[in-house]
PyMOL Python script that loads the backbone (N, CA, C, O; Angstrom):
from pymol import cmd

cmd.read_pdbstr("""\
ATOM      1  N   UNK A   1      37.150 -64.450 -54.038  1.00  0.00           N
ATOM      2  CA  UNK A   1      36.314 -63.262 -54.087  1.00  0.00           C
ATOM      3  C   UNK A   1      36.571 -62.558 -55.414  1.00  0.00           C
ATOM      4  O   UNK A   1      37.729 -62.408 -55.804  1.00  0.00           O
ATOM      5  N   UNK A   2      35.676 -62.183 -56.021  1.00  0.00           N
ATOM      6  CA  UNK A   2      35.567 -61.495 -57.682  1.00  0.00           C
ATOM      7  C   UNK A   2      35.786 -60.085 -57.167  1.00  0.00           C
ATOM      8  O   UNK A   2      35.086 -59.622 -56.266  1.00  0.00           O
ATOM      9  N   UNK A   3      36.718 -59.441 -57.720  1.00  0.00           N
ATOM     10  CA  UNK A   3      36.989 -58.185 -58.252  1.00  0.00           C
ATOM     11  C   UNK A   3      35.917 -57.581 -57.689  1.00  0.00           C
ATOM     12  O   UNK A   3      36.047 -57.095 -56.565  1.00  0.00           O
ATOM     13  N   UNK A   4      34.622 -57.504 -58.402  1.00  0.00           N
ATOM     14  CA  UNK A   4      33.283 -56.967 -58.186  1.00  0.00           C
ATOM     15  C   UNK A   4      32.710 -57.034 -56.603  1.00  0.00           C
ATOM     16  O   UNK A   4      32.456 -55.922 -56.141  1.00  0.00           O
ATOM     17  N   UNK A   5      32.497 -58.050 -55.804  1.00  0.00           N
ATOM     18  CA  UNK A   5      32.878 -58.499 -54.524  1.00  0.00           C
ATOM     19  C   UNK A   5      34.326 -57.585 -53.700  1.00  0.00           C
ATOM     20  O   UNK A   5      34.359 -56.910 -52.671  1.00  0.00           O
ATOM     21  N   UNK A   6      34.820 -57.754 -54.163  1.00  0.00           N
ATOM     22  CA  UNK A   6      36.303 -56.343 -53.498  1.00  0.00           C
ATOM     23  C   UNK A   6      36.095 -54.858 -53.476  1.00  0.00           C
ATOM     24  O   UNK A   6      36.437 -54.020 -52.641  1.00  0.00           O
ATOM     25  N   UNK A   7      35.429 -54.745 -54.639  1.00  0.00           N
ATOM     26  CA  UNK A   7      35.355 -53.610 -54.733  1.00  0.00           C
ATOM     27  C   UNK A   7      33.930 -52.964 -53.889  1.00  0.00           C
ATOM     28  O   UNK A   7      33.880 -51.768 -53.603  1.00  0.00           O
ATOM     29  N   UNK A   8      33.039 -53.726 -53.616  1.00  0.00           N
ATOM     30  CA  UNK A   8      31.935 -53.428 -52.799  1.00  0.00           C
ATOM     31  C   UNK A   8      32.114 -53.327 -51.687  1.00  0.00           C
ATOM     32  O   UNK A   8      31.740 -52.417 -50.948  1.00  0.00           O
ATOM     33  N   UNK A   9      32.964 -54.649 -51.331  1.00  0.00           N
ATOM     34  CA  UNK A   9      33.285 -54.692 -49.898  1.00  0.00           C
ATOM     35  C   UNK A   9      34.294 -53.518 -49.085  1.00  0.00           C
ATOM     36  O   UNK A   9      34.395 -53.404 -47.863  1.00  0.00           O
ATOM     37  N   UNK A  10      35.094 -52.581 -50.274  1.00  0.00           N
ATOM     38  CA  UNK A  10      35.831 -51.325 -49.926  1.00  0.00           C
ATOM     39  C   UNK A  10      35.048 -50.372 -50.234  1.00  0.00           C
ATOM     40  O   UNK A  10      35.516 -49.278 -49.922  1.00  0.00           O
ATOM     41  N   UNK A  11      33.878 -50.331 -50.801  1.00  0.00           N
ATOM     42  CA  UNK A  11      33.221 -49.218 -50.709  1.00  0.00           C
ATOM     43  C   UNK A  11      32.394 -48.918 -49.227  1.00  0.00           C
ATOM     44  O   UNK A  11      32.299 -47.860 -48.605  1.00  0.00           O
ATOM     45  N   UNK A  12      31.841 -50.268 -48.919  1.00  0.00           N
ATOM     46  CA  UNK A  12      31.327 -50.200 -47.603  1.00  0.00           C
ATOM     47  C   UNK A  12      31.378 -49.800 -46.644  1.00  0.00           C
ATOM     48  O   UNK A  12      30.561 -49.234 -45.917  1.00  0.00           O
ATOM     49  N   UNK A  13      33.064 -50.254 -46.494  1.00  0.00           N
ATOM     50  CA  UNK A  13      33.910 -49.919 -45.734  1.00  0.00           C
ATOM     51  C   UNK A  13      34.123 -48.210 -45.526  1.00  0.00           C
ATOM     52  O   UNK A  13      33.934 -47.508 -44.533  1.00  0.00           O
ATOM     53  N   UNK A  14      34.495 -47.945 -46.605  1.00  0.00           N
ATOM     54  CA  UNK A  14      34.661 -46.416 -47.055  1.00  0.00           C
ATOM     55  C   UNK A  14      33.334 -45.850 -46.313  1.00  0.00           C
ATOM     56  O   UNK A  14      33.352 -45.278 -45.223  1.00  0.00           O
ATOM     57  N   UNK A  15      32.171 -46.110 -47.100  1.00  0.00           N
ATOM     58  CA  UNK A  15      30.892 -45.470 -46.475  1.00  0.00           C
ATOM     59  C   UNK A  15      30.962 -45.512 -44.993  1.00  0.00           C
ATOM     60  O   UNK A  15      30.482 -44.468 -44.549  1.00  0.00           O
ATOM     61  N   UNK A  16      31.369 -46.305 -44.057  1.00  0.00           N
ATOM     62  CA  UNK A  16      31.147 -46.705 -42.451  1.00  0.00           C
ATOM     63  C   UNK A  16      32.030 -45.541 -42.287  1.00  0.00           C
ATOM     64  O   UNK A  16      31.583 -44.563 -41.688  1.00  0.00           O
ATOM     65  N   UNK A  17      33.403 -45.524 -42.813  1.00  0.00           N
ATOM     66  CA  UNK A  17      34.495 -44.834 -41.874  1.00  0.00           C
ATOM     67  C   UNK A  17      33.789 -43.408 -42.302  1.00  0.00           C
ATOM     68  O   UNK A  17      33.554 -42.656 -41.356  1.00  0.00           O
ATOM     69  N   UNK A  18      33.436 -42.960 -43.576  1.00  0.00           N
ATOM     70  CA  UNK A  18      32.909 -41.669 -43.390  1.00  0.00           C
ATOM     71  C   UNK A  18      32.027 -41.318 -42.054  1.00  0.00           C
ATOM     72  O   UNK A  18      32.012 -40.383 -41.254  1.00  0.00           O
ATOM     73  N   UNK A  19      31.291 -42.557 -42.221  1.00  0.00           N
ATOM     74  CA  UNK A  19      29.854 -42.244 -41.752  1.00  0.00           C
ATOM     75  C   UNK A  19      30.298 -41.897 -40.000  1.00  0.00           C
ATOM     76  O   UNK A  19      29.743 -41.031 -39.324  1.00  0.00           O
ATOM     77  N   UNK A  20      31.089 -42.539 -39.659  1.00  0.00           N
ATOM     78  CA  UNK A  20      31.978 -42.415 -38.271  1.00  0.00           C
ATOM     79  C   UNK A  20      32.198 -41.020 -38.332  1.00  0.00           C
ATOM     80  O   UNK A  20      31.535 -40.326 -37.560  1.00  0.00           O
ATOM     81  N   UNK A  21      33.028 -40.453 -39.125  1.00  0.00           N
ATOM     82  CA  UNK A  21      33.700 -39.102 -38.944  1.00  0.00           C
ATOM     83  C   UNK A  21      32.342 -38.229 -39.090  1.00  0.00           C
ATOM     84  O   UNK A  21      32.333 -37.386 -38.193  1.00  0.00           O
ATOM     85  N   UNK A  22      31.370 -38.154 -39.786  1.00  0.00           N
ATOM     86  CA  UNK A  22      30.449 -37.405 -39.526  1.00  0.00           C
ATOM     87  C   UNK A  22      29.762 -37.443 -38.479  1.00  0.00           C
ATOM     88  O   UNK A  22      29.775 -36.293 -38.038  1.00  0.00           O
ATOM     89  N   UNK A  23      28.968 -38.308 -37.598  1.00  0.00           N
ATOM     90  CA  UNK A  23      29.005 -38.563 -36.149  1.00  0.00           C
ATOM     91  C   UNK A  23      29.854 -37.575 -35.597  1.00  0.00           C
ATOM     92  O   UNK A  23      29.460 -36.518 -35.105  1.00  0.00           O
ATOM     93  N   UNK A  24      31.059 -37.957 -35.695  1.00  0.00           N
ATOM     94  CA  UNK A  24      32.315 -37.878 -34.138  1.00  0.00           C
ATOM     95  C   UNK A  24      32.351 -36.351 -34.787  1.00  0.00           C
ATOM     96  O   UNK A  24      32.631 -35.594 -33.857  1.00  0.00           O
ATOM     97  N   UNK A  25      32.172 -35.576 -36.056  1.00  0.00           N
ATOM     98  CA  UNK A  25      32.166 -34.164 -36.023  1.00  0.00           C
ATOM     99  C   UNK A  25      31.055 -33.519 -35.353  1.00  0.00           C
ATOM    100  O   UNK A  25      31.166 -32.407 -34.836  1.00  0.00           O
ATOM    101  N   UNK A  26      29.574 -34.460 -35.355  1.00  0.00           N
ATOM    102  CA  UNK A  26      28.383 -34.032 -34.433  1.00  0.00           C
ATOM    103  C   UNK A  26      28.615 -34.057 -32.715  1.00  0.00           C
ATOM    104  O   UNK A  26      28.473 -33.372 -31.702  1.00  0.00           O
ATOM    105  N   UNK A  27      28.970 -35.066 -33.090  1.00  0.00           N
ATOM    106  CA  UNK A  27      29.373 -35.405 -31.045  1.00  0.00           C
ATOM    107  C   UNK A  27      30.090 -34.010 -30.696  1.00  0.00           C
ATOM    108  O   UNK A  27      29.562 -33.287 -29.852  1.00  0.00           O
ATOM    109  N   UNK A  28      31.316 -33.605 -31.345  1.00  0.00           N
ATOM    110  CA  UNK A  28      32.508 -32.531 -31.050  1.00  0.00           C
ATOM    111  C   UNK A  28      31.363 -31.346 -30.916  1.00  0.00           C
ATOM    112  O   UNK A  28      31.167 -30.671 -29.905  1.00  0.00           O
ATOM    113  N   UNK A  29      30.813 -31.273 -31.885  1.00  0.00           N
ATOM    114  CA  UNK A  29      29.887 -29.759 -31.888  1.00  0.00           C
ATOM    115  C   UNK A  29      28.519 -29.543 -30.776  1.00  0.00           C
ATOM    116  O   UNK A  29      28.088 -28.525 -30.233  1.00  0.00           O
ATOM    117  N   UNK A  30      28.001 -31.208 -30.710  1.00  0.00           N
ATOM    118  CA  UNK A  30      27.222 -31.042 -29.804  1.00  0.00           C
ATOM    119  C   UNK A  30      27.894 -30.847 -28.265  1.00  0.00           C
ATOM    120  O   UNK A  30      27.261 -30.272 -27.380  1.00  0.00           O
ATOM    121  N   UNK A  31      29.316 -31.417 -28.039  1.00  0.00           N
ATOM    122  CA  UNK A  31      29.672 -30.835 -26.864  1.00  0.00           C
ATOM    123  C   UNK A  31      30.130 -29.681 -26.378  1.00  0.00           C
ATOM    124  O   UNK A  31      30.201 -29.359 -25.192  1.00  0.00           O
ATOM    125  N   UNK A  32      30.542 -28.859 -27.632  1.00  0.00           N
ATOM    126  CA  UNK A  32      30.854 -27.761 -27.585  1.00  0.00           C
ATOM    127  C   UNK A  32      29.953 -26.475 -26.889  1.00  0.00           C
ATOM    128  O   UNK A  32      30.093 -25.609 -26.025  1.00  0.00           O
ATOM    129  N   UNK A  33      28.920 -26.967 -27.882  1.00  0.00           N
ATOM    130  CA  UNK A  33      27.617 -26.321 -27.742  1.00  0.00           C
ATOM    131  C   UNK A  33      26.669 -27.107 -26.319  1.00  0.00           C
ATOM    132  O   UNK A  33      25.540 -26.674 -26.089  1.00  0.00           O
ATOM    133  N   UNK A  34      26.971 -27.704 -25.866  1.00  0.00           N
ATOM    134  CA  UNK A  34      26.807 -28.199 -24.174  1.00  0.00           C
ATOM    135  C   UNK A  34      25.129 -28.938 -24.856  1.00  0.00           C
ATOM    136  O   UNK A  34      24.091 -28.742 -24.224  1.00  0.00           O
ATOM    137  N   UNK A  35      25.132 -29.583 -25.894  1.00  0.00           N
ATOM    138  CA  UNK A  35      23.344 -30.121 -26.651  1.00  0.00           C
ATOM    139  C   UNK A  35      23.228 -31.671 -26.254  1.00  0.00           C
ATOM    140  O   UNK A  35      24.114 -32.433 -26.641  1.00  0.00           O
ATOM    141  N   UNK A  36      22.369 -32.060 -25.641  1.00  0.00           N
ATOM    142  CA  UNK A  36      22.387 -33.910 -25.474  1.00  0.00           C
ATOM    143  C   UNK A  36      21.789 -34.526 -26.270  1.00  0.00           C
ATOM    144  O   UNK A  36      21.191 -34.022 -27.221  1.00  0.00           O
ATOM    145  N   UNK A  37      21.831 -35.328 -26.097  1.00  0.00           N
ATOM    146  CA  UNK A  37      21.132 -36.659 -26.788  1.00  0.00           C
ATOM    147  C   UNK A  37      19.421 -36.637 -26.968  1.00  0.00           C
ATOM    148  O   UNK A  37      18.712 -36.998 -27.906  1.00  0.00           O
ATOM    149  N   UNK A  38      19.148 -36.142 -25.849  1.00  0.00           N
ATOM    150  CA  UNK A  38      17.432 -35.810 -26.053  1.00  0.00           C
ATOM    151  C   UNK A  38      16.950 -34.880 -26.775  1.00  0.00           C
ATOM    152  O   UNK A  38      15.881 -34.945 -27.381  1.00  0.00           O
ATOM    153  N   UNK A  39      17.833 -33.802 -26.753  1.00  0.00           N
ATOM    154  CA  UNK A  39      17.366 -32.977 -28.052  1.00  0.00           C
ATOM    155  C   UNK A  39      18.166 -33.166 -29.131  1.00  0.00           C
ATOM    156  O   UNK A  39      17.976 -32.283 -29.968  1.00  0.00           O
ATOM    157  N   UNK A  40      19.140 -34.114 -29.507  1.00  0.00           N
ATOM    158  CA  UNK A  40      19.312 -34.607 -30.667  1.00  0.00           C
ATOM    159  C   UNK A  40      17.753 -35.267 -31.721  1.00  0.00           C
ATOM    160  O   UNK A  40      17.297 -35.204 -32.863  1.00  0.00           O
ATOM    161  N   UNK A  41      17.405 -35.964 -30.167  1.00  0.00           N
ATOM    162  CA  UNK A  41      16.358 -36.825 -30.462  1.00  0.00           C
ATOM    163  C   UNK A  41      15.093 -36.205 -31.275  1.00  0.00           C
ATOM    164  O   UNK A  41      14.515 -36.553 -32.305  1.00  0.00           O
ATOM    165  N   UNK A  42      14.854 -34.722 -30.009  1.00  0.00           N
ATOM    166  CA  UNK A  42      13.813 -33.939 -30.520  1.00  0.00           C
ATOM    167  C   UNK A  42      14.063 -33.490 -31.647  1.00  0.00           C
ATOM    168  O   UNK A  42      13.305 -33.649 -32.604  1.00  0.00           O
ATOM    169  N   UNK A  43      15.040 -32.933 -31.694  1.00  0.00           N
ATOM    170  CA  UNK A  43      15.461 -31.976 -33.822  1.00  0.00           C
ATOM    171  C   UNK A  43      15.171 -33.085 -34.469  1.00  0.00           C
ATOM    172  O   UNK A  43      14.310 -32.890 -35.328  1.00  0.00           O
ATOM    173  N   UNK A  44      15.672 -34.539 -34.379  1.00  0.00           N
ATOM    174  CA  UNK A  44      15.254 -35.193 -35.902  1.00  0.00           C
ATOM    175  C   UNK A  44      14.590 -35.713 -35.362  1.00  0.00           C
ATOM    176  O   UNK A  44      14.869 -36.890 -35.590  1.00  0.00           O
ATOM    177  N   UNK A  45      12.890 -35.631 -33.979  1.00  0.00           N
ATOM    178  CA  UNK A  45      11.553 -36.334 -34.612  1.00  0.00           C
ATOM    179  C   UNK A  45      11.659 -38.276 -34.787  1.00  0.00           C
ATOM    180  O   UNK A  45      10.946 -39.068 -35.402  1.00  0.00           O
ATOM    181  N   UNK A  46      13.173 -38.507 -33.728  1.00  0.00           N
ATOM    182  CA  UNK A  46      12.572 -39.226 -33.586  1.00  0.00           C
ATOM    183  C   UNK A  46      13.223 -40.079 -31.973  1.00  0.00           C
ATOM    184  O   UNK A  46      14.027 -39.378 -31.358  1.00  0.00           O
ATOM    185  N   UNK A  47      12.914 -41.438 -31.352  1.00  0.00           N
ATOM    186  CA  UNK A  47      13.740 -41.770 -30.140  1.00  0.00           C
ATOM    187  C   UNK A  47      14.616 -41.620 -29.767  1.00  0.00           C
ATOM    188  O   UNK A  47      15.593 -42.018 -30.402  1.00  0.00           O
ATOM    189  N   UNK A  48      14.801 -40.881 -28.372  1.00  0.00           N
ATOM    190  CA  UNK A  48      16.068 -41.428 -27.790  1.00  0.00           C
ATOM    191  C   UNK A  48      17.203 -42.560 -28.252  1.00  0.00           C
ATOM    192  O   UNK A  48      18.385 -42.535 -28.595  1.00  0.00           O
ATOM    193  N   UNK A  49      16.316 -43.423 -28.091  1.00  0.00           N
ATOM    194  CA  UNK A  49      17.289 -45.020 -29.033  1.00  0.00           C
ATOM    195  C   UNK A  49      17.750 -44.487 -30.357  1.00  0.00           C
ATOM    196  O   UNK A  49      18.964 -44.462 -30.557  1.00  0.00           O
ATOM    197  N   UNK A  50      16.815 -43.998 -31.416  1.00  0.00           N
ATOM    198  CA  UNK A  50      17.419 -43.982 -32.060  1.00  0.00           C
ATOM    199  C   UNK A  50      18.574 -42.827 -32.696  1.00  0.00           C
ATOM    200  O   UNK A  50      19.413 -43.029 -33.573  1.00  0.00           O
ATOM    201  N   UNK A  51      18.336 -41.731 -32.032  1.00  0.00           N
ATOM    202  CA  UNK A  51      19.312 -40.546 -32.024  1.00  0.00           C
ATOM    203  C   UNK A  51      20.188 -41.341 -31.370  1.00  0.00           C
ATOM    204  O   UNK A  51      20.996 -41.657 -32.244  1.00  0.00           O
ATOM    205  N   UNK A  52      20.617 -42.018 -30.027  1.00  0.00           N
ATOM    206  CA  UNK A  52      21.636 -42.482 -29.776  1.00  0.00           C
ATOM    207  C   UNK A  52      22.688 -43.151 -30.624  1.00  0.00           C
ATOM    208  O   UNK A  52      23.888 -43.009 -30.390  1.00  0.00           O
ATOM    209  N   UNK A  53      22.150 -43.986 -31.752  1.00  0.00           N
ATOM    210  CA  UNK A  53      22.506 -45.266 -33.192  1.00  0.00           C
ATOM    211  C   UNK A  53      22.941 -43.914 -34.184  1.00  0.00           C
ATOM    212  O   UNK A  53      23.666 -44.260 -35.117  1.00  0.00           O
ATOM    213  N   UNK A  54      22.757 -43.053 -34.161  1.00  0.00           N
ATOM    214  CA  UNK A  54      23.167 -41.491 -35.055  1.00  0.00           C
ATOM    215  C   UNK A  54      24.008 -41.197 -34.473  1.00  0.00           C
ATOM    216  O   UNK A  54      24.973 -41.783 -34.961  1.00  0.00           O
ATOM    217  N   UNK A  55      24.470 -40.312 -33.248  1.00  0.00           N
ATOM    218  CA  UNK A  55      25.161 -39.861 -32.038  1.00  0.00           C
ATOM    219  C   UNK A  55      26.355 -40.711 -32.062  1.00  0.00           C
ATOM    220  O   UNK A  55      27.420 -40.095 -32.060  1.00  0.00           O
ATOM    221  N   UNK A  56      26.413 -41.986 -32.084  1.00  0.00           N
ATOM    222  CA  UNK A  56      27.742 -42.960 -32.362  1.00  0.00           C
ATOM    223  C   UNK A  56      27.962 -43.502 -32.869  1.00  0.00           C
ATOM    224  O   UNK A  56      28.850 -44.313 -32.611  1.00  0.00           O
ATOM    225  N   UNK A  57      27.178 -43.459 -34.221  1.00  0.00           N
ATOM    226  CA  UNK A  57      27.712 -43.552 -35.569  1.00  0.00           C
ATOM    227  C   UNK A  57      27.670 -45.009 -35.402  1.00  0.00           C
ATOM    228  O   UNK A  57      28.776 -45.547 -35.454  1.00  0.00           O
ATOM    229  N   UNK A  58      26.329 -46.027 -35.152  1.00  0.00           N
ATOM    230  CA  UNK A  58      26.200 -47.050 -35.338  1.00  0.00           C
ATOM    231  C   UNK A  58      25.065 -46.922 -36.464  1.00  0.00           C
ATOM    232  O   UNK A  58      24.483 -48.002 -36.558  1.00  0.00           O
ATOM    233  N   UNK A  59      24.560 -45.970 -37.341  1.00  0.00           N
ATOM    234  CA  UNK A  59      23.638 -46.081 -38.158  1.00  0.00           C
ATOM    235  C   UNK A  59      24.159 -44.725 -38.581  1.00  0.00           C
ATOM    236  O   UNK A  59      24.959 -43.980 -38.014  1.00  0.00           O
ATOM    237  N   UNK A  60      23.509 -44.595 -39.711  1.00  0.00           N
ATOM    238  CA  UNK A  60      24.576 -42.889 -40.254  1.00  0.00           C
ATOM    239  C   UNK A  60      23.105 -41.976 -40.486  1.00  0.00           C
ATOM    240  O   UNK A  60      21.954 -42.377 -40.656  1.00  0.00           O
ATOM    241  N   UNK A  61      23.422 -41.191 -40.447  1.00  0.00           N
ATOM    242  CA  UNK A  61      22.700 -40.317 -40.457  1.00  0.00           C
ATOM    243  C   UNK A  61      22.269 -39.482 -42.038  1.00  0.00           C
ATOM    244  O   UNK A  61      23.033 -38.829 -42.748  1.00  0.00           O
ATOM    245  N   UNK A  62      20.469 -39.836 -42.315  1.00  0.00           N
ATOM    246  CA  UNK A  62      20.898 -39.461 -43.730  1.00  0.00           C
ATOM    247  C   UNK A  62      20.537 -37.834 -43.845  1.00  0.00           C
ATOM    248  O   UNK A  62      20.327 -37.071 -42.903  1.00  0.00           O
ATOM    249  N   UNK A  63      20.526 -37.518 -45.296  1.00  0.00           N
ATOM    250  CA  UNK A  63      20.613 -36.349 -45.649  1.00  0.00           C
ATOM    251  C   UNK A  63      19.541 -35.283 -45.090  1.00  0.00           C
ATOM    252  O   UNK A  63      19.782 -34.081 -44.981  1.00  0.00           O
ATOM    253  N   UNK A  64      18.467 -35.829 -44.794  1.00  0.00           N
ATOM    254  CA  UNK A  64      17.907 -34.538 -44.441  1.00  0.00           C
ATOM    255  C   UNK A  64      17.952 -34.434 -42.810  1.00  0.00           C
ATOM    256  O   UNK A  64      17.354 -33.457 -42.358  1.00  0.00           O
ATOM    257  N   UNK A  65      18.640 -35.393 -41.766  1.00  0.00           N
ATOM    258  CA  UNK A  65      19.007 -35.490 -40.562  1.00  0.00           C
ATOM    259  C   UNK A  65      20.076 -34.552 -40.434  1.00  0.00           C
ATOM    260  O   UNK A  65      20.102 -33.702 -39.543  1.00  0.00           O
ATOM    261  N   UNK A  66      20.893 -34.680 -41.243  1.00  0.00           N
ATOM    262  CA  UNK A  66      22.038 -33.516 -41.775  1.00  0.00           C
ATOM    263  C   UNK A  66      21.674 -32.043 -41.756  1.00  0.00           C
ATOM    264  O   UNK A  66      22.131 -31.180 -41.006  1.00  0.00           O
ATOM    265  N   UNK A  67      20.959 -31.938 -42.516  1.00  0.00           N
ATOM    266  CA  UNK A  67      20.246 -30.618 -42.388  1.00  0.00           C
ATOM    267  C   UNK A  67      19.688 -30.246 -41.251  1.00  0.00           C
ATOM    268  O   UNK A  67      20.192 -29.235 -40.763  1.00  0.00           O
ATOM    269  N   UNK A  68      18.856 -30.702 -40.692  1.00  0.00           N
ATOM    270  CA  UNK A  68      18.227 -30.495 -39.402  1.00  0.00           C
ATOM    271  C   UNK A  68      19.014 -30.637 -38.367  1.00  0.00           C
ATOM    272  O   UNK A  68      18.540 -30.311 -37.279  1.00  0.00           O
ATOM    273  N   UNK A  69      20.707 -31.262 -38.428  1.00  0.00           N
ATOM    274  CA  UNK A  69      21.212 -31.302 -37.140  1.00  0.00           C
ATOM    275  C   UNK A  69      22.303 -29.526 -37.293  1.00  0.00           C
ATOM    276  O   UNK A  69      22.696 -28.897 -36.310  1.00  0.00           O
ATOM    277  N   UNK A  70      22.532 -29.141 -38.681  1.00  0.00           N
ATOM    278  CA  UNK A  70      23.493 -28.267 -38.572  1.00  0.00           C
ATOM    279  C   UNK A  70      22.916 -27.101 -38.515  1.00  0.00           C
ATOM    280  O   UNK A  70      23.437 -26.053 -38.134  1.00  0.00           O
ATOM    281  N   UNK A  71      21.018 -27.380 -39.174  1.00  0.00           N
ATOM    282  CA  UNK A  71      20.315 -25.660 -38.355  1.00  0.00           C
ATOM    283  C   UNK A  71      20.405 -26.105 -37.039  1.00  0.00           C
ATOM    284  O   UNK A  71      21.153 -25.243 -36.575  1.00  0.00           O
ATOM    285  N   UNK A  72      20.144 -26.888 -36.092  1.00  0.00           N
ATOM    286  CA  UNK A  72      20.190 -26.848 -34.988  1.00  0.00           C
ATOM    287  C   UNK A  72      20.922 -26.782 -34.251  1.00  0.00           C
ATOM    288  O   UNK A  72      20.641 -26.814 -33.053  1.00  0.00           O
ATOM    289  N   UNK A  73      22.349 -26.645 -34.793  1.00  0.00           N
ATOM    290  CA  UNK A  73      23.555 -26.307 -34.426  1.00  0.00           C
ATOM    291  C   UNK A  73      24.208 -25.031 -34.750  1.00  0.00           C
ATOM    292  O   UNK A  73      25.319 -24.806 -34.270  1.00  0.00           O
ATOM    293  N   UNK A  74      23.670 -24.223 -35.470  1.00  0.00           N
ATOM    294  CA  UNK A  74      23.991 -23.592 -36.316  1.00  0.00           C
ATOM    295  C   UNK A  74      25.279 -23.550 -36.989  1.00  0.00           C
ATOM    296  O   UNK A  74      26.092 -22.626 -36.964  1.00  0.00           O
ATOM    297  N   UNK A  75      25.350 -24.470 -37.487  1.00  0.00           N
ATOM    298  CA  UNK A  75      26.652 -24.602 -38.403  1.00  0.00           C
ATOM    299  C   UNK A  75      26.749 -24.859 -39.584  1.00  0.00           C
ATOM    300  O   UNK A  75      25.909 -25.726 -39.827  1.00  0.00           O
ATOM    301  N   UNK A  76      27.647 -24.435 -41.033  1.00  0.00           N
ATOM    302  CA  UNK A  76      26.488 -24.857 -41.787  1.00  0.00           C
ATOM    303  C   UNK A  76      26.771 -26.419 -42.359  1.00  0.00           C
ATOM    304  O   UNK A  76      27.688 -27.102 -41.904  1.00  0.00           O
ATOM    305  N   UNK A  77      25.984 -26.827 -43.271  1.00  0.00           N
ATOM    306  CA  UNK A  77      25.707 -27.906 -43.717  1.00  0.00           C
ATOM    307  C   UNK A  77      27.152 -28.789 -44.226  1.00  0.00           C
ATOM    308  O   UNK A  77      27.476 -29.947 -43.961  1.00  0.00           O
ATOM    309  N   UNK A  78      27.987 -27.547 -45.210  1.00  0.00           N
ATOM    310  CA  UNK A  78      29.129 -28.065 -45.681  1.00  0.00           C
ATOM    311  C   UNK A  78      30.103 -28.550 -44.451  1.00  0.00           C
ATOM    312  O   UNK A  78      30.788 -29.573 -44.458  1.00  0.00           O
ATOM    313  N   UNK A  79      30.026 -27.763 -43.589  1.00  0.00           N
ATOM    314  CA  UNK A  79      31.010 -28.887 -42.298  1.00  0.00           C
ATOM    315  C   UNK A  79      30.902 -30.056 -41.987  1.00  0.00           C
ATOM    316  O   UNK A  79      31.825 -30.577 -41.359  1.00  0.00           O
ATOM    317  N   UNK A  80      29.521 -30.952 -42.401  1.00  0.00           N
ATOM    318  CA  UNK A  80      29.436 -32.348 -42.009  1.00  0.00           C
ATOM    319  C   UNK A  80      29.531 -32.619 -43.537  1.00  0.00           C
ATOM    320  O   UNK A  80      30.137 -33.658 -43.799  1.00  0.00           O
ATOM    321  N   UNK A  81      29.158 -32.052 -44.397  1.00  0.00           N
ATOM    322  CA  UNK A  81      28.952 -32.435 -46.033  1.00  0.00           C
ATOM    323  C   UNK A  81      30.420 -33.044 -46.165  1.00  0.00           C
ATOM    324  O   UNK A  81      30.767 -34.163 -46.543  1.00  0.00           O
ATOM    325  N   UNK A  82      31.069 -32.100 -45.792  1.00  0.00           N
ATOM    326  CA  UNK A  82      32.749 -32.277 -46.665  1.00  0.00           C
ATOM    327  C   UNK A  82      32.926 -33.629 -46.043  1.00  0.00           C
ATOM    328  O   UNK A  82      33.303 -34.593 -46.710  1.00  0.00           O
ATOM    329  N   UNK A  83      32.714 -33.682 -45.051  1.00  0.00           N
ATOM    330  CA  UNK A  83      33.055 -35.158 -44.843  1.00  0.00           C
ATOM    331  C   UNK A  83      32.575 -36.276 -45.230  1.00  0.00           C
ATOM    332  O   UNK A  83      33.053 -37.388 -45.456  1.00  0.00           O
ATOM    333  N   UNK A  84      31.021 -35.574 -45.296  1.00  0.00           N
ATOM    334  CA  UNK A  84      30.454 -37.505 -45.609  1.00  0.00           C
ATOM    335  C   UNK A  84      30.714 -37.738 -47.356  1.00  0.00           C
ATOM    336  O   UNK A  84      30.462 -38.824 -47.878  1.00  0.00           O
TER     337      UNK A  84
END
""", "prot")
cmd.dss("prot")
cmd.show_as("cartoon", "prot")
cmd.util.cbc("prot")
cmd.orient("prot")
């Protein structure tokens, strides 16, 4: 494996484990705040299925999902930012 190849393959990596901790900081806030999965769904406009693949951080959630999940949480943006 080339250098170049290593170094992608730890960035990837890097990107997933963020992408995990931003999730599992949504999950924490959405339980806090007593919010499910269906109106995860409704704020970002789109399935059940696929808010679920967001929700557990099997697909990451991009930037303007971000936005729309922390007005809908009211929290602000930099709490999921710092992480991802």
């Amino acid at each position: 494996m080339s250098s170049f190849q290593g170094g992608a393959e730890a960035a990837r990596e890097a990107g997933e484990a963020r992408a995990a901790h931003v999730a599992a900081e949504i999950r924490a806030e959405m339980a806090r705040q007593d919010k499910s999965k269906g109106e995860l769904a409704q704020t970002l406009g789109v399935t059940l299925n696929t808010a679920r693949s967001r929700y557990y951080g099997t697909q990451p959630y991009d930037l303007v999902e971000l936005v729309l999940v922390s007005l809908w949480l009211g929290v602000s943006f930099d709490s999921f930012a710092a992480v991802a």
